[in-house]
N, C-alpha and C positions, 0 to 999 in steps of 0.2 A: 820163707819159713812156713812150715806147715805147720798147724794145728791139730791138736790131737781133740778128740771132741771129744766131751764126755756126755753118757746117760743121765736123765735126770739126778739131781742131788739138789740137796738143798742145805741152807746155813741159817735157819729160823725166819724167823719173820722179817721180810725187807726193811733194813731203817729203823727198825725200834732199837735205838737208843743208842743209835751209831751215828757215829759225827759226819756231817756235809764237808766233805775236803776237795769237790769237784764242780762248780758253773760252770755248766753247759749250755750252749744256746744251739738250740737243735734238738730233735727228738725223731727223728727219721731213722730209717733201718739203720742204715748205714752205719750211724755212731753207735746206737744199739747193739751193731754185729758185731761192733771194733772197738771204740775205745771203752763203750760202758762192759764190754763180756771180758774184753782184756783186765778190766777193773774188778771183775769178779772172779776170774779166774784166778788172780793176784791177792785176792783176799780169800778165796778158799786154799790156795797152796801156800803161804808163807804166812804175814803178818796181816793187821786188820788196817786197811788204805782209805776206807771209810763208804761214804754214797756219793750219788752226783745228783745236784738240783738240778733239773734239766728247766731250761726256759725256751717258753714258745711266745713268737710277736702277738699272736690275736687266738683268743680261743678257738681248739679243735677241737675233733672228735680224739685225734694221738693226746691233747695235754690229757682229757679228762681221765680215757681209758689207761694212763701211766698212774693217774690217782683212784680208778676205782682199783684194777691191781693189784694194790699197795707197791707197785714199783715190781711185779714178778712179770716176766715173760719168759718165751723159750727160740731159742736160735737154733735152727736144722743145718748141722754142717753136709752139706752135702756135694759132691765131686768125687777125683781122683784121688788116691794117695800111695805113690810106689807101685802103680800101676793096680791098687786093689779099689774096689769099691766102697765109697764110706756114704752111709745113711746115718748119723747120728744127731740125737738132739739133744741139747743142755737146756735146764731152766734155770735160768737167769734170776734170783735169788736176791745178790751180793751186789748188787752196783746202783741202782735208783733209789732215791729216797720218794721223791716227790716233784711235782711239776707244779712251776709256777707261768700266768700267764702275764707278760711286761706289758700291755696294753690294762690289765685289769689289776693289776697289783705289783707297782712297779716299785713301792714301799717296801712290800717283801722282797724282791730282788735284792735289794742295795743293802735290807739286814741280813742279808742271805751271805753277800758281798764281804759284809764286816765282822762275819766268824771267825773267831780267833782258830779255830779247827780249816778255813780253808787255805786249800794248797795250789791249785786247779783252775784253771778256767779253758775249758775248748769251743770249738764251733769247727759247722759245719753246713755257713751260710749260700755256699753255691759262688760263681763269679759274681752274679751281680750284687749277694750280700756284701762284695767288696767295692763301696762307693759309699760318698757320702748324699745327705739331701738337705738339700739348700732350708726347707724347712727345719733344721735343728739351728738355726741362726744365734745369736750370743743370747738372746731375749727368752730361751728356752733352759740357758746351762742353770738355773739357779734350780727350775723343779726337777732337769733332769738330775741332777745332784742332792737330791734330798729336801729342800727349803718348802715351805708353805707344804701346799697337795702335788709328792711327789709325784710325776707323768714321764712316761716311757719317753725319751727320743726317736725319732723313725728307723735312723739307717743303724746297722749292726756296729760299726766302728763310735759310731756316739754313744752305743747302750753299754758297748765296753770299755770306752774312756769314762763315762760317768759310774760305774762299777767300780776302776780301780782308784779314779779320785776320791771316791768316799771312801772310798777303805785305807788308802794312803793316810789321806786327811784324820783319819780318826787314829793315826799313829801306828798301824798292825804293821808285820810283816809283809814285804810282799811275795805275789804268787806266780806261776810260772803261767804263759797264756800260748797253749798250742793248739793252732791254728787248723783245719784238716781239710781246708780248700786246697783243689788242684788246682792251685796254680802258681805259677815258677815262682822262688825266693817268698814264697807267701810271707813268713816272718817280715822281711824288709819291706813288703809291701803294706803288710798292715801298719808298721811303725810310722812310714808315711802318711796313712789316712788316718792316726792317730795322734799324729803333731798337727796335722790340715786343720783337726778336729779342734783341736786346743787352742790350736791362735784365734780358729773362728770365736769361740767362748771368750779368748783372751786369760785362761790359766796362768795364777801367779808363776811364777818361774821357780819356786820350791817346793809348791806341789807338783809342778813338771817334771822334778829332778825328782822327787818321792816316786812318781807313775814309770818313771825310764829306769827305774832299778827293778824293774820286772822285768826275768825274762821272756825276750819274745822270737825263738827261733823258727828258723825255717823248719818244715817238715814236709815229710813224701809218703803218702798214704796210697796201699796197694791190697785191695782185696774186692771180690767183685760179690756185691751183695744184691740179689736178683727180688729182694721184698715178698710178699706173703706168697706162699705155694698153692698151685689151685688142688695139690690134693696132700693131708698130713691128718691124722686122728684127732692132732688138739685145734684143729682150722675151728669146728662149734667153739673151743673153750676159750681159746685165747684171741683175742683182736689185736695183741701188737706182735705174735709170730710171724717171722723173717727167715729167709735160707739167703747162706752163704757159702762160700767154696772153702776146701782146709784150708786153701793157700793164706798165708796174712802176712804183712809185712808192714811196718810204721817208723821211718828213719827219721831221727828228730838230732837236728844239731848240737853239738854241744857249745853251752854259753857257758858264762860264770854264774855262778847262783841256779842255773837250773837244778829242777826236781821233777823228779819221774818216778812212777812206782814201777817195780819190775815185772818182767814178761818176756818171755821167748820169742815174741814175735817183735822186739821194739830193740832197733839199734841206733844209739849213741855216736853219733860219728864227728868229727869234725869238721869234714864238708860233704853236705847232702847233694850237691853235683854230680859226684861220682854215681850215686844211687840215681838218683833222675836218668845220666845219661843210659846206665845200663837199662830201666825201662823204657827210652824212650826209642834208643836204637834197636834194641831186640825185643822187647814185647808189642809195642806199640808200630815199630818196623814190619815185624813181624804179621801181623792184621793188615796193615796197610799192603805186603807184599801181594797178604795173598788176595786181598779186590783187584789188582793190578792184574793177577794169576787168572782169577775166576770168573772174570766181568760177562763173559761171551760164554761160560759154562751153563749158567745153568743149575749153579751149586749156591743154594741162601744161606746158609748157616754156616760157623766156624767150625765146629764139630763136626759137618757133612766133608767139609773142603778137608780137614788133617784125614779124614777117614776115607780119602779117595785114593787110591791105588799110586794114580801118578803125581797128584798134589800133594800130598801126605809127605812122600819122601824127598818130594821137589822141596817144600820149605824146610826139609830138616839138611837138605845141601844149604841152602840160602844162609840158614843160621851158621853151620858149622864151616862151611868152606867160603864165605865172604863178608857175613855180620862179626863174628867174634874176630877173624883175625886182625881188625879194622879196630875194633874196642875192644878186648881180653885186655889189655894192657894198661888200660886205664879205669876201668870197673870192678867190683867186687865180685867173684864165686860169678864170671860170667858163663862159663859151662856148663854149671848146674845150675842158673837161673834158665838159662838155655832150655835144658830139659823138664824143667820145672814149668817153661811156658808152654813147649808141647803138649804136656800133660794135662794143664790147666785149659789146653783148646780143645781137645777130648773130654771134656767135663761131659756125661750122659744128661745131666741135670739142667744145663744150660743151653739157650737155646740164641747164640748173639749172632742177631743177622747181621750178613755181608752187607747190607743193603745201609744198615746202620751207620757200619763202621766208614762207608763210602761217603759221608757226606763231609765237605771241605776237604775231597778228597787233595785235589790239587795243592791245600796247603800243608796239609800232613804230608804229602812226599817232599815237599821240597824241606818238612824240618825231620822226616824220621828216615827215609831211606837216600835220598839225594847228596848229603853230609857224605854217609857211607860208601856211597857209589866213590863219591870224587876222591875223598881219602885211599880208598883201595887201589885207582888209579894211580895215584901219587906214590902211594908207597913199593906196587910191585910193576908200577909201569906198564900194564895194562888194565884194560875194564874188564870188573867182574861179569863173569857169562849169564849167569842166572838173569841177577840184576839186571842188568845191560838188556837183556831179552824184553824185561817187562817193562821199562824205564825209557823205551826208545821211543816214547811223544812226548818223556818230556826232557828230551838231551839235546 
């Protein structure tokens, strides 16, 4: 899904006197480029969906600069789109209220937590945000939960089991918690390091059943957000300015009780598999084919390798005459994701070396192109040529 970007606008003063319906834990480009602009652009085009407290583990230069701000920044959409060139910027307006920091005021979290206005909670803690640390042991759950002098828990799965037992506990609604780590089933994963979490505490078993009435799906987040520009007119004014590409895409499972505020770029579906596989066969295929393609060229970038003469056209056979006929059938609009990723590897603004993309290379073919290889086999009874060409150390 592409994004349409727009020129500066603005919707008043960030947060004055607009409800917190979003805990975020995270404050990096990324959620900035995505779910908090998604949040804004959601509240300048329809109804008012509120702000997001953003929470960071230990004071930064990112929490302060979100509160000298007042929660304004600006996102440069920058890439392809329809084959035309987009330079555009939006200022980001409508989506932060304020930043709190859990190591220093972890008191404000939990009443942050117990708003009867919130709906929300995301993150976008990295893989290793997803573990627990032996240091939140039962002897911690009573401050992490509000008792005496509240204090932050370490690991991110304890800061949001202690978040949604306090707000359980105080009787509210509960809220939808979507996750925006890459990595597979994240939902069911997190559910696991958040029962792990509770035995260790020992949570009554009705405040358990209170916290599992949230939902907590899986999601698949796709947008390539490259962080501050080295060159843009507002680089003096703004310290949290980010460029991202139009492309945007956020596929969130559908559970019961889920809530989502709306946006173009965010589809609802009943299994995010389907979405996984189509990036992972054909975009991520796709990148990996072409290190495979280029290793002995000579070619660093993904933009250099589409834009060579004979690579260029090579991977747009690989996609069309042996990736899609192998997955069309079971992925969503894989043809025009198809050409959606071409376009996206032609980005002039982005610059993602081969060199990058090459490391664990050996294990990305065996899960994004080797799948395809063998399927294609099977189904037309011979190996595909292209493939088969690049793929022959590891057949």
């Amino acid at each position: 899904m592409y994004i349409r970007g727009r020129h500066a606008h603005t919707l008043g003063a960030s947060g004055a006197g607009v409800s917190e319906t979003l805990l975020q834990f995270g404050g990096g480009g990324f959620l900035r480029a995505f779910v908090d602009l998604f949040l804004h652009e959601a509240n300048s085009a329809d109804d008012e969906y509120g702000r997001a407290v953003v929470v960071t583990s230990t004071e930064s230069p990112r929490s302060r600069w979100i509160n000298e701000q007042n929660g304004r920044y600006h996102v440069a959409i920058r890439g392809l789109r329809d084959g035309g060139r987009v330079d555009d910027t939006v200022e980001v307006t409508g989506a932060l209220s304020r930043s709190l920091v859990a190591g220093d005021d972890w008191a404000g979290v939990l009443e942050a937590a117990r708003s009867p206005d919130l709906r929300w909670v995301t993150s976008n803690t990295t893989e290793a945000g997803f573990a627990l640390d032996p240091r939140d042991h039962a002897g911690v759950r009573a401050t992490a939960m509000g008792a005496e002098t509240p204090q932050a828990p370490r690991s991110f799965p304890a800061k949001l089991l202690a978040v949604l037992a306090y707000r359980m506990q105080s009787g509210l609604p509960p809220v939808t918690v979507l996750p925006c780590e890459l990595i597979e089933d994240n939902g069911p994963a997190l559910l696991d390091l958040l029962r792990a979490q509770a035995d260790i505490w020992g949570l009554p078993g009705d405040l358990l059943d209170a916290v599992a009435t949230c939902p907590v799906p899986s999601t698949l987040v796709d947008r390539i957000v490259s962080g501050r520009p080295e060159e843009h007119p507002l680089l003096g004014q703004d310290r949290l300015l980010t460029v991202a590409e139009p492309f945007a895409s956020w596929v969130v499972e559908q559970q019961p009780g889920l809530d989502l505020f709306p946006h173009p770029a965010i589809a609802i579906t009943d299994d995010v598999g389907d979405y996984s596989l189509r990036k992972v066969r054909i975009l991520n295929g796709a990148h990996t084919a072409l290190v495979c393609k280029t290793h002995l060229m000579g070619i660093e970038t993904v933009g250099d390798a589409v834009a060579h003469q004979a690579v260029g056209p090579w991977l747009r056979r690989v996609l069309v005459d042996e990736i899609l006929p192998v997955v069309s059938d079971r992925v969503v609009d894989g043809e025009s994701f198809a050409e959606t990723t071409l376009e996206r590897f032609a980005n002039p603004y982005q610059q993602h070396r081969l060199a990058d993309i090459a490391l664990h290379h050996e294990t990305k073919v065996s899960t994004r192109l080797l799948p395809t290889y063998h399927e294609y086999l099977e189904m037309f009874g011979k190996p595909p040529t292209l493939l088969g060409e690049v793929l022959q150390p590891f057949l």
